[in-house]
N, CA, C and O atoms as CSV, one atom per row, in Angstrom:
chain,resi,resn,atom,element,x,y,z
A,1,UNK,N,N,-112.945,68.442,-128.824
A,1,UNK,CA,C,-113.648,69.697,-128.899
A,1,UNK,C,C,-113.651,70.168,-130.339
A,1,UNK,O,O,-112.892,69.813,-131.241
A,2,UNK,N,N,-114.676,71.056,-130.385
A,2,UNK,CA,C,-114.523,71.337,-131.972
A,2,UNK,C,C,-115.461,72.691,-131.990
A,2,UNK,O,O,-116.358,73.093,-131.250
A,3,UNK,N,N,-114.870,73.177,-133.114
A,3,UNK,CA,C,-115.744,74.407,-133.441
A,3,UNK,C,C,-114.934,76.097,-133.342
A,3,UNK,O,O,-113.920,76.502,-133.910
A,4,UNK,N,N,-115.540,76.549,-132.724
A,4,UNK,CA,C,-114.653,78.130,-132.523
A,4,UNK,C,C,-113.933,78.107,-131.158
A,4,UNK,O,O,-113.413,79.174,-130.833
A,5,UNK,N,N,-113.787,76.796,-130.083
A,5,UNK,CA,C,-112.949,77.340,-129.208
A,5,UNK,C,C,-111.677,76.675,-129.980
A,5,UNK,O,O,-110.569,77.072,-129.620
A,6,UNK,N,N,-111.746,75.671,-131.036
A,6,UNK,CA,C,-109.689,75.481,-131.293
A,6,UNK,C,C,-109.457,76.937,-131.584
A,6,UNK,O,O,-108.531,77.533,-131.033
A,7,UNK,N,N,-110.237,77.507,-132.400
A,7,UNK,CA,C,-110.020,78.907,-132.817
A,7,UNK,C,C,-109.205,79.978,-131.355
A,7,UNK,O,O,-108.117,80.553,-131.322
A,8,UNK,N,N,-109.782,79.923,-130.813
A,8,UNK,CA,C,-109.651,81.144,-129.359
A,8,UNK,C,C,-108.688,80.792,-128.482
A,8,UNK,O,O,-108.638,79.691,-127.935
A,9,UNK,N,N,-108.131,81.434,-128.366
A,9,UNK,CA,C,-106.521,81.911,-127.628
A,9,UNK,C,C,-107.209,81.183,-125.999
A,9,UNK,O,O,-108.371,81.444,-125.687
A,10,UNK,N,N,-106.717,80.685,-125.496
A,10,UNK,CA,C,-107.239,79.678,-124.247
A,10,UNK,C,C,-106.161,78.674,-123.710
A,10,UNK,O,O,-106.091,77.489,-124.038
A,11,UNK,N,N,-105.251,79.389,-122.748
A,11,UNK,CA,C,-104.622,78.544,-121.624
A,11,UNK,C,C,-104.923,77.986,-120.886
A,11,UNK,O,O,-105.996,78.371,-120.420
A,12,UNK,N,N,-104.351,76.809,-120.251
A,12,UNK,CA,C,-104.713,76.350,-119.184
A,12,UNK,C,C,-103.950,76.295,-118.199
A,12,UNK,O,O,-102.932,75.630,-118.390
A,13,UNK,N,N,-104.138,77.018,-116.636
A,13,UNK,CA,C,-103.324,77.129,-115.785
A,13,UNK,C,C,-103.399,76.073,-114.801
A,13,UNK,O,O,-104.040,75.149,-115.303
A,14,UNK,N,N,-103.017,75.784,-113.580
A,14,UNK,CA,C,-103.322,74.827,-112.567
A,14,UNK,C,C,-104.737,75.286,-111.967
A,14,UNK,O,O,-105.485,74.321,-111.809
A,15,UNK,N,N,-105.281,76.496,-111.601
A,15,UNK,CA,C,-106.485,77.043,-111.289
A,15,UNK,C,C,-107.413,77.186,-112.377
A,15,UNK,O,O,-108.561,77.320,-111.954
A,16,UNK,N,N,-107.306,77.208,-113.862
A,16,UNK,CA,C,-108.337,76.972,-114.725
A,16,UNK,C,C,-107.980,77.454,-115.737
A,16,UNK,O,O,-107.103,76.837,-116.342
A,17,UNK,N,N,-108.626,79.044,-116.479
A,17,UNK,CA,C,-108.132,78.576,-117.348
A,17,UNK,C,C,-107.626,80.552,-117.549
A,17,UNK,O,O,-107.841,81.414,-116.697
A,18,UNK,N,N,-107.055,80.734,-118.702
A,18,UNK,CA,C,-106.726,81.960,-119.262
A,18,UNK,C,C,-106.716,82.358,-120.675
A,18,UNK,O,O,-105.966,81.962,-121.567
A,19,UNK,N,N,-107.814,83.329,-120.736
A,19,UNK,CA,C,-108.946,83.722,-122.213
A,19,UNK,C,C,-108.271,85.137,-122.675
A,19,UNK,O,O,-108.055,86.000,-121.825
A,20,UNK,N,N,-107.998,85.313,-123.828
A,20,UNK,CA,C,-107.797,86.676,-124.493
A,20,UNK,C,C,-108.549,87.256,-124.296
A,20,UNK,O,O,-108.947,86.588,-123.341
A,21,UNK,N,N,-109.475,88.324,-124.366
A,21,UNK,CA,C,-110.291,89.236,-124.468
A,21,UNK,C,C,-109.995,90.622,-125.196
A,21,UNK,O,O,-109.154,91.396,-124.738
A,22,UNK,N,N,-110.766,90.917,-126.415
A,22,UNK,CA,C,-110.652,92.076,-126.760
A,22,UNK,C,C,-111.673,92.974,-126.268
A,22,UNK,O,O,-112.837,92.639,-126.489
A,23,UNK,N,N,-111.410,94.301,-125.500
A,23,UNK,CA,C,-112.780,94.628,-124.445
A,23,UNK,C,C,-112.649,96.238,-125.505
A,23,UNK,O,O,-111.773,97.073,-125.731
A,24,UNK,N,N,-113.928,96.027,-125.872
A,24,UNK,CA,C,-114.529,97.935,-126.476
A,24,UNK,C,C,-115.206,98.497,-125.091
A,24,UNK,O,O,-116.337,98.072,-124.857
A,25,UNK,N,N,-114.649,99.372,-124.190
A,25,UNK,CA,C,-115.563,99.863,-123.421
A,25,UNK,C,C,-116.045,101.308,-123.805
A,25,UNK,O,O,-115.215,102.103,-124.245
A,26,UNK,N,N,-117.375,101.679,-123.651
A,26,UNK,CA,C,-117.858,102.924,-123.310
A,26,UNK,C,C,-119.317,102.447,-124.657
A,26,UNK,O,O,-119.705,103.190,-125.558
A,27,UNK,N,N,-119.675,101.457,-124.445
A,27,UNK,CA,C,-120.368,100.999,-125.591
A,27,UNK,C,C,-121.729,100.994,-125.199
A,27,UNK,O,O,-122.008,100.915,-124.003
A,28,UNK,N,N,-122.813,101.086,-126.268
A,28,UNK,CA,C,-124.287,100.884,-125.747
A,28,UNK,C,C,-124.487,99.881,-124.653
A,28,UNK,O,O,-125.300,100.090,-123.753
A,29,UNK,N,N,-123.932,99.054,-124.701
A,29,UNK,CA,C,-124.814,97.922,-124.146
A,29,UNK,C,C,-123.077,96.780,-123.174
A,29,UNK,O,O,-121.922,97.095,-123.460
A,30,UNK,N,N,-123.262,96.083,-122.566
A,30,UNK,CA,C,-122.525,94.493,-121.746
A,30,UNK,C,C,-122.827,93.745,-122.800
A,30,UNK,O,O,-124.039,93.713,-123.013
A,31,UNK,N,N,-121.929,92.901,-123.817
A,31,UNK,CA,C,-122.152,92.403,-124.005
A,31,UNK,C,C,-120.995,91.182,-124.384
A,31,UNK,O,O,-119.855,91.647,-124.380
A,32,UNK,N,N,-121.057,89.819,-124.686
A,32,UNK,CA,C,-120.316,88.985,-125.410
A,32,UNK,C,C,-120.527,88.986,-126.536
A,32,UNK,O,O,-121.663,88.535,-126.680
A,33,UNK,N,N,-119.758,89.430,-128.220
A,33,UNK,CA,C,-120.301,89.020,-128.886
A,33,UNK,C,C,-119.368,88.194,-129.893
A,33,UNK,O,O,-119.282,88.630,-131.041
A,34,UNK,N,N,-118.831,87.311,-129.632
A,34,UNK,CA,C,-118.290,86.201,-130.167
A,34,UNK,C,C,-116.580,86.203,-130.063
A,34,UNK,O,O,-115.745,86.288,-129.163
A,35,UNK,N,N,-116.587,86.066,-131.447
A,35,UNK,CA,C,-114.454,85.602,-131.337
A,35,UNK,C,C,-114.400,86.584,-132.244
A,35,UNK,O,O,-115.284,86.797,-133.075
A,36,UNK,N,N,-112.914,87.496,-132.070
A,36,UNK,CA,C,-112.370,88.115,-133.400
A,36,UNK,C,C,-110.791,88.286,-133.776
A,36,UNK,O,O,-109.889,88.690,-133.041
A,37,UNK,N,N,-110.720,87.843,-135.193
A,37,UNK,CA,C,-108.793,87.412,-134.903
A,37,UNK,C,C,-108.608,89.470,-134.510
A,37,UNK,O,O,-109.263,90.506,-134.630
A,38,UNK,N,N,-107.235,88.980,-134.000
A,38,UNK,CA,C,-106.334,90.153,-133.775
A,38,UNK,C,C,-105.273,89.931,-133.702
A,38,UNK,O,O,-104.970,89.090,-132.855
A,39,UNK,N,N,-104.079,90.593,-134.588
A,39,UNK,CA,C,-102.813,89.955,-134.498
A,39,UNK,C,C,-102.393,89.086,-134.290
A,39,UNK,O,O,-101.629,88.890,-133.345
A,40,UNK,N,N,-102.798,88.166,-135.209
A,40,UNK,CA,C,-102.591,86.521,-135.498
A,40,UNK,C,C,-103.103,86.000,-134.285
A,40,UNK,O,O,-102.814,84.817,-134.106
A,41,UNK,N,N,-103.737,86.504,-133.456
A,41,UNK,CA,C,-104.859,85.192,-132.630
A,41,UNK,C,C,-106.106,85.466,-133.026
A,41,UNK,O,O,-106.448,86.209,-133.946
A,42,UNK,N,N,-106.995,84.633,-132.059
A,42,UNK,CA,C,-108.473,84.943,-131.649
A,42,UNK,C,C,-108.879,84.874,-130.676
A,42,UNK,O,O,-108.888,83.802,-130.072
A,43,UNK,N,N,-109.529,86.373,-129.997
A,43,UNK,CA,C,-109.820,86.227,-129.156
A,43,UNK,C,C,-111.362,86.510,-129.281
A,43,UNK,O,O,-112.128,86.336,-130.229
A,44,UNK,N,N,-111.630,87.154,-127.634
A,44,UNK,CA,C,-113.227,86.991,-127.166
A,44,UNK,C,C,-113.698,88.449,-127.422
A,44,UNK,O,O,-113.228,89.365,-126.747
A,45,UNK,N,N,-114.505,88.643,-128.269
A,45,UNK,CA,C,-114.851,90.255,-127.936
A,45,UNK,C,C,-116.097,90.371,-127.524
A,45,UNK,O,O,-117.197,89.859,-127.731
A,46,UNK,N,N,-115.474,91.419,-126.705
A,46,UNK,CA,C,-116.714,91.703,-125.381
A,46,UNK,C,C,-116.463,93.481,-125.629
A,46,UNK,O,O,-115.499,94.125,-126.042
A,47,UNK,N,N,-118.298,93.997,-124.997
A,47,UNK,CA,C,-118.038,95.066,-124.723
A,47,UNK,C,C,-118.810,95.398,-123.697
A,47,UNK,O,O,-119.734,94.709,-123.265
A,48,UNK,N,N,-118.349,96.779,-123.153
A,48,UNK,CA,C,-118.901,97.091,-121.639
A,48,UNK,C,C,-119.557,98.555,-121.554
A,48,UNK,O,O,-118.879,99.478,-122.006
A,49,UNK,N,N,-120.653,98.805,-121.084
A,49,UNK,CA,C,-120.936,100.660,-121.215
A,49,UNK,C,C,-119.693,101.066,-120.332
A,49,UNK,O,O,-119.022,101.965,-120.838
A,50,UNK,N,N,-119.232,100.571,-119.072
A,50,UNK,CA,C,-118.489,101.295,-118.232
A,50,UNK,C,C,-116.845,102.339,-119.006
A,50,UNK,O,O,-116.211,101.912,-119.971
A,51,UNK,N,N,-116.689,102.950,-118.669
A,51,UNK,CA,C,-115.647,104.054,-118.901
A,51,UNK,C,C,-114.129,103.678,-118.625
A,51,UNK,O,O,-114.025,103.296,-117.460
A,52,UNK,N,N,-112.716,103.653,-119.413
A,52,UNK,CA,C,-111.926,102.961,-119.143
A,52,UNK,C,C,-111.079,103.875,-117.897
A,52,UNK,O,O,-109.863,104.062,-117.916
A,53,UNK,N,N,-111.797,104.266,-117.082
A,53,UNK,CA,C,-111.027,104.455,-115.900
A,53,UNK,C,C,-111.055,103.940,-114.685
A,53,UNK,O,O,-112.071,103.374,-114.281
A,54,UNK,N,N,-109.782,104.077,-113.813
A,54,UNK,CA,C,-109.906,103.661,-112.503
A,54,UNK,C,C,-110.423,102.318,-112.521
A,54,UNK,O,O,-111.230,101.972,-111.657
A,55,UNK,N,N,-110.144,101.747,-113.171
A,55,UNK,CA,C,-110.146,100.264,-113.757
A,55,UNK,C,C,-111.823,100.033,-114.104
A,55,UNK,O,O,-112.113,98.919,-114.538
A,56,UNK,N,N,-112.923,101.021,-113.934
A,56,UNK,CA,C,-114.164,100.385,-114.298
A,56,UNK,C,C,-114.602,99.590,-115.062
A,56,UNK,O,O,-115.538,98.904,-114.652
A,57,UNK,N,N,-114.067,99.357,-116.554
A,57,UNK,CA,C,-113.967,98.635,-117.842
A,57,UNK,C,C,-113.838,97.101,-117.487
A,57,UNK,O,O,-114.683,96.250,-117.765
A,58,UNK,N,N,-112.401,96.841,-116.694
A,58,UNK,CA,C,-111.688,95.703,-116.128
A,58,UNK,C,C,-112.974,95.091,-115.301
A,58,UNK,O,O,-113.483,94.044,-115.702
A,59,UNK,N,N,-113.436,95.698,-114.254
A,59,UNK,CA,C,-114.224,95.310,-113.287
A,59,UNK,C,C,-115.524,95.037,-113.982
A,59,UNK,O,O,-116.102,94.125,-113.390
A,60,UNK,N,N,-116.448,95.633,-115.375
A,60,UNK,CA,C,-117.671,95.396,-115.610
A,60,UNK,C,C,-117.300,94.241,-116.454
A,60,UNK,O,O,-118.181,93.383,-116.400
A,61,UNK,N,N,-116.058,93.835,-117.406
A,61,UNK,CA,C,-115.424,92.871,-117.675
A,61,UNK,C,C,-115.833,91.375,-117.743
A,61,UNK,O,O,-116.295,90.508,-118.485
A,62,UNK,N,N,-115.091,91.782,-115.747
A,62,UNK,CA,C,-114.574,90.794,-114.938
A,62,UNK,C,C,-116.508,90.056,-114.585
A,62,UNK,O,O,-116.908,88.892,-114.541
A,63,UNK,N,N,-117.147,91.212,-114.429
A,63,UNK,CA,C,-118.694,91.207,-114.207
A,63,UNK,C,C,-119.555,90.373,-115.324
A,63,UNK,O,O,-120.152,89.297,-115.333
A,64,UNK,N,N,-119.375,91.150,-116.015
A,64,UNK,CA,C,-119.948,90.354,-117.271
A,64,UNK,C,C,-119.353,88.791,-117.904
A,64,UNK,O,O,-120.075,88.128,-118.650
A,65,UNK,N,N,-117.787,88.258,-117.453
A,65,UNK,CA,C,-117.643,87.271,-118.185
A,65,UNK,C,C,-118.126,86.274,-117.019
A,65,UNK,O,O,-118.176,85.075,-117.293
A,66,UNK,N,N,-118.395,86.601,-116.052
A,66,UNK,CA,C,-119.037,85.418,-114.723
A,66,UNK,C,C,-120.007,85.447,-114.880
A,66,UNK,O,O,-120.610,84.380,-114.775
A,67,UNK,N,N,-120.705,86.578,-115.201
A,67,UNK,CA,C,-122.648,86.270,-115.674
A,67,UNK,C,C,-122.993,85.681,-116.904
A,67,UNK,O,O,-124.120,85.337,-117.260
A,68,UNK,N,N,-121.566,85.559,-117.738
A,68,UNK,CA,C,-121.767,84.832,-118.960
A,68,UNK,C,C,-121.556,83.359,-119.377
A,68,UNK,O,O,-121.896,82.723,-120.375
A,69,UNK,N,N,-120.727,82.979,-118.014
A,69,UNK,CA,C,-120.860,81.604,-117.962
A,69,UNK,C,C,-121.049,81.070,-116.715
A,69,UNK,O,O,-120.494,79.996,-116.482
A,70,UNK,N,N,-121.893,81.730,-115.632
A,70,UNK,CA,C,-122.784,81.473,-114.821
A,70,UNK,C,C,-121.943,81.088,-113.419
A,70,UNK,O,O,-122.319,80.362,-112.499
A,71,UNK,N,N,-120.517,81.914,-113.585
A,71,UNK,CA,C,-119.838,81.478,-112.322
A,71,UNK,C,C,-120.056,82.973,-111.112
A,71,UNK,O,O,-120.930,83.802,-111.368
A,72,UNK,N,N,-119.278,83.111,-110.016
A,72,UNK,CA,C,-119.475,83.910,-109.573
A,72,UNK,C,C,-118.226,84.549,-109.423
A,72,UNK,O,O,-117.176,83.910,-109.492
A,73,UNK,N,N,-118.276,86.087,-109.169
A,73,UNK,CA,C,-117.457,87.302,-110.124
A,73,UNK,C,C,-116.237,87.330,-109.370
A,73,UNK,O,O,-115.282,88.028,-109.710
A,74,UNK,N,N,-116.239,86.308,-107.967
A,74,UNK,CA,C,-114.959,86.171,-107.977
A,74,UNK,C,C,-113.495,85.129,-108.475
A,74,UNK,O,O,-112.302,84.848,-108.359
A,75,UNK,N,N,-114.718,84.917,-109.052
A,75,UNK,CA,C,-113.647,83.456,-110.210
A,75,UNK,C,C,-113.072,83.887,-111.234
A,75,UNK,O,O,-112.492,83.035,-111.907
A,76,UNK,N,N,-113.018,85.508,-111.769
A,76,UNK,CA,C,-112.688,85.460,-112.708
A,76,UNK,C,C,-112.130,86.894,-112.682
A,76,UNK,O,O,-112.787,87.789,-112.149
A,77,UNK,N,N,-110.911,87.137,-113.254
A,77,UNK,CA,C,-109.921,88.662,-112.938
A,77,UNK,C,C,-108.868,88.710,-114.224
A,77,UNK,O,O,-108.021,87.942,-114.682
A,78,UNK,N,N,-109.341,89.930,-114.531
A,78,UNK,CA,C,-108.034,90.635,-115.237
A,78,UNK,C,C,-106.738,90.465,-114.485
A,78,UNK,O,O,-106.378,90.888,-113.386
A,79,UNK,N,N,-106.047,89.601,-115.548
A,79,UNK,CA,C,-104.605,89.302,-114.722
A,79,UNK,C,C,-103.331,89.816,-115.649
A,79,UNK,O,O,-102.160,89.820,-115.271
A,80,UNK,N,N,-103.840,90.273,-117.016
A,80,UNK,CA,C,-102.896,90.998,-117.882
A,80,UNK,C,C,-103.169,91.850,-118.697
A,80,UNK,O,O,-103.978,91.225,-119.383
A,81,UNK,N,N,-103.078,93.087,-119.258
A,81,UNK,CA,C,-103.347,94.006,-119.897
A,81,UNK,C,C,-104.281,95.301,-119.603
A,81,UNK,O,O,-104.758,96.060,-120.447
A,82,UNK,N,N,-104.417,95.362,-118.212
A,82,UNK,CA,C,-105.181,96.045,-117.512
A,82,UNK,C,C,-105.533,97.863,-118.138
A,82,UNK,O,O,-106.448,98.552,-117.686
A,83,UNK,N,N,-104.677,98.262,-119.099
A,83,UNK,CA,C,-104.868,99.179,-119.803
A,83,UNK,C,C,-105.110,99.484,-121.175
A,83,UNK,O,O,-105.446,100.484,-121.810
A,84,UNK,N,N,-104.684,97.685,-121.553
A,84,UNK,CA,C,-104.583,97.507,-123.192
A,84,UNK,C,C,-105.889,97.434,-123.274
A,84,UNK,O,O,-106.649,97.536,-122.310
A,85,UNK,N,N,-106.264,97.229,-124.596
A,85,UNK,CA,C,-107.406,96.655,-125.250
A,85,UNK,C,C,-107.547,95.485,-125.330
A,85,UNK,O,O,-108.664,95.036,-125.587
A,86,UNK,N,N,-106.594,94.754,-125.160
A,86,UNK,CA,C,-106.367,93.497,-125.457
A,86,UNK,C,C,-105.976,92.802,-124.164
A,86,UNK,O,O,-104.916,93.152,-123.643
A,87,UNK,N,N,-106.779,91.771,-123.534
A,87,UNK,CA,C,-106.410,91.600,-121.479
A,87,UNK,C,C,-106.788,90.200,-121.568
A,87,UNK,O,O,-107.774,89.731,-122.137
A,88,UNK,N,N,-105.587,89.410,-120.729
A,88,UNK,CA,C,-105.758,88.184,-120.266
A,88,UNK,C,C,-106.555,87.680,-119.233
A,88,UNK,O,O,-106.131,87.743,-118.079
A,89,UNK,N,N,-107.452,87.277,-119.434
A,89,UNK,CA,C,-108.397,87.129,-117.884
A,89,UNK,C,C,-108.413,85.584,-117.522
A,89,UNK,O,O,-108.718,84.538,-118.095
A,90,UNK,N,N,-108.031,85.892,-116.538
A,90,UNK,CA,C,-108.310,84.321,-115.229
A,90,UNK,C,C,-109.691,83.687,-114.846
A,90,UNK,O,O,-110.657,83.994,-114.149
A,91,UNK,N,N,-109.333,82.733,-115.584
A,91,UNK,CA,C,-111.181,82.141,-114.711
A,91,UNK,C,C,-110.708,81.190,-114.192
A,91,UNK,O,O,-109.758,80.539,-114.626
A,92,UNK,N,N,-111.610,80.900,-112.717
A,92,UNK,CA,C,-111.197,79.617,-112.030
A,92,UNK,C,C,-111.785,78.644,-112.067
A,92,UNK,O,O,-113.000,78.797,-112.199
A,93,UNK,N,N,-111.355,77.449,-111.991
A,93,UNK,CA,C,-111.572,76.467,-111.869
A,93,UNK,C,C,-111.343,75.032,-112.718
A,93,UNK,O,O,-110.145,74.811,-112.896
A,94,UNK,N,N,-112.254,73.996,-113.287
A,94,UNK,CA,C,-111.726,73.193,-113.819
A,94,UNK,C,C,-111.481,73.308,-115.359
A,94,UNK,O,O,-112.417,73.138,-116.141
A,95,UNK,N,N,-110.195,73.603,-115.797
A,95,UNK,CA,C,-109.745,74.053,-116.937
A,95,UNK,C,C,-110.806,73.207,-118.321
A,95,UNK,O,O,-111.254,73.950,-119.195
A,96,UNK,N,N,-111.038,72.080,-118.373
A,96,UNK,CA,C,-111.587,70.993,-119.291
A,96,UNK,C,C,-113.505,71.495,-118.657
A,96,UNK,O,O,-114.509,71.878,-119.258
A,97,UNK,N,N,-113.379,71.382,-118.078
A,97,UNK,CA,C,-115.372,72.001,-118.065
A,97,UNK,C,C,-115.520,73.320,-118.304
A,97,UNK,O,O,-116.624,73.490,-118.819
A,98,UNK,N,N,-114.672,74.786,-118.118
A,98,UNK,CA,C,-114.916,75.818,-118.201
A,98,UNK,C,C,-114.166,76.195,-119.845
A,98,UNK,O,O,-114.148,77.328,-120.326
A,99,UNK,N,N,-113.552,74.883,-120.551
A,99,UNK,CA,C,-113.446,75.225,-121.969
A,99,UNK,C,C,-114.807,74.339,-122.490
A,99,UNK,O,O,-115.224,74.470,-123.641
A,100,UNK,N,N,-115.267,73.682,-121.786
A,100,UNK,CA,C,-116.465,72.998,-122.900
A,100,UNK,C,C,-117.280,74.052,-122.570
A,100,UNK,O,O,-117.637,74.668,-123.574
A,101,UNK,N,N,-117.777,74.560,-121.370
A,101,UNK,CA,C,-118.439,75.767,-121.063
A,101,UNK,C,C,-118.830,77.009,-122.026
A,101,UNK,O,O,-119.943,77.484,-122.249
A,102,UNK,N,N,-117.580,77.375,-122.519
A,102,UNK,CA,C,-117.083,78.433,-123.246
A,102,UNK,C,C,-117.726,78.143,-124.240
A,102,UNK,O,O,-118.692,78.849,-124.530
A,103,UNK,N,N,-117.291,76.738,-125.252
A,103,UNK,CA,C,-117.559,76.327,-126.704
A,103,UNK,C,C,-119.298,76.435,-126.416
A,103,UNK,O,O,-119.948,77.208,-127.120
A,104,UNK,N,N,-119.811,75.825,-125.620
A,104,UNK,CA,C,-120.741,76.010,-125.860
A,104,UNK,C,C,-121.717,77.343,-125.939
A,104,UNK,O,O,-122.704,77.504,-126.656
A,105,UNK,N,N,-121.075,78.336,-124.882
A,105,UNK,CA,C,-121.521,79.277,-124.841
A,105,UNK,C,C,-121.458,80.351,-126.309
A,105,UNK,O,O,-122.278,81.131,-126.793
A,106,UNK,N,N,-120.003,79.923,-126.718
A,106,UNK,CA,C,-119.533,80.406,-128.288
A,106,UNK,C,C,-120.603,80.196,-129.251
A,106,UNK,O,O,-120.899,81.056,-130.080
A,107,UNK,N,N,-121.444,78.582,-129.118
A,107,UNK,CA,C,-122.164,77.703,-130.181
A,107,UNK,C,C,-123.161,78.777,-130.208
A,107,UNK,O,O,-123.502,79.242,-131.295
A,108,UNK,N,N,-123.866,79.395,-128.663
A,108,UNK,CA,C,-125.303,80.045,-128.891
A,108,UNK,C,C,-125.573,80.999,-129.128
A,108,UNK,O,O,-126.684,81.512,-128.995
A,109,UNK,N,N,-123.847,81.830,-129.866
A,109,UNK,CA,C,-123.972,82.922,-130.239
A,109,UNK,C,C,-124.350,83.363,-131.303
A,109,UNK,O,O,-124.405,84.580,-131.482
């Protein structure tokens, strides 16, 4: 692999895989817009119009990173940082296709 995913903070669990995310919510627009270091990593920054309450932020998130790599929205969950700015999210499935997935999705940004 090569390019900006060696860059990006990206585990791999037995169910798939686990992505940093830096989430700005209350923003114009849903969007992905690439990688950005933060305290010596890199992660994914994304932003969401939704409001950081009552988890809405988490959930348009969770919404937006399955419409962004074309899975469906229950494959993929805030599983750490649910108040931070900074949140580990779970995507499921095959850890090695949903990181080439990613890179590529990274490439067409």
């Amino acid at each position: 692999m090569d390019g900006p995913l060696l860059k990006l903070n990206l585990r791999q669990t037995p169910t798939g895989l686990i992505v940093a995310v830096r989430l700005t919510p209350k923003a114009a627009r849903d969007a992905i817009e690439g990688l950005e270091a933060f305290d010596g990593d890199t992660v994914l920054k994304a932003r969401v119009r939704a409001l950081p309450e009552a988890g809405r932020a988490n959930a348009a998130l969770e919404k937006l990173i399955a419409k962004w790599l074309g899975l469906p929205q229950s494959a993929v969950s805030v599983v750490q940082g649910g108040k931070s700015r900074i949140k580990q999210v779970a995507v499921e499935g095959n850890g090695v296709a949903l990181s080439a997935l990613i890179c590529s999705k990274l490439a067409e940004l």
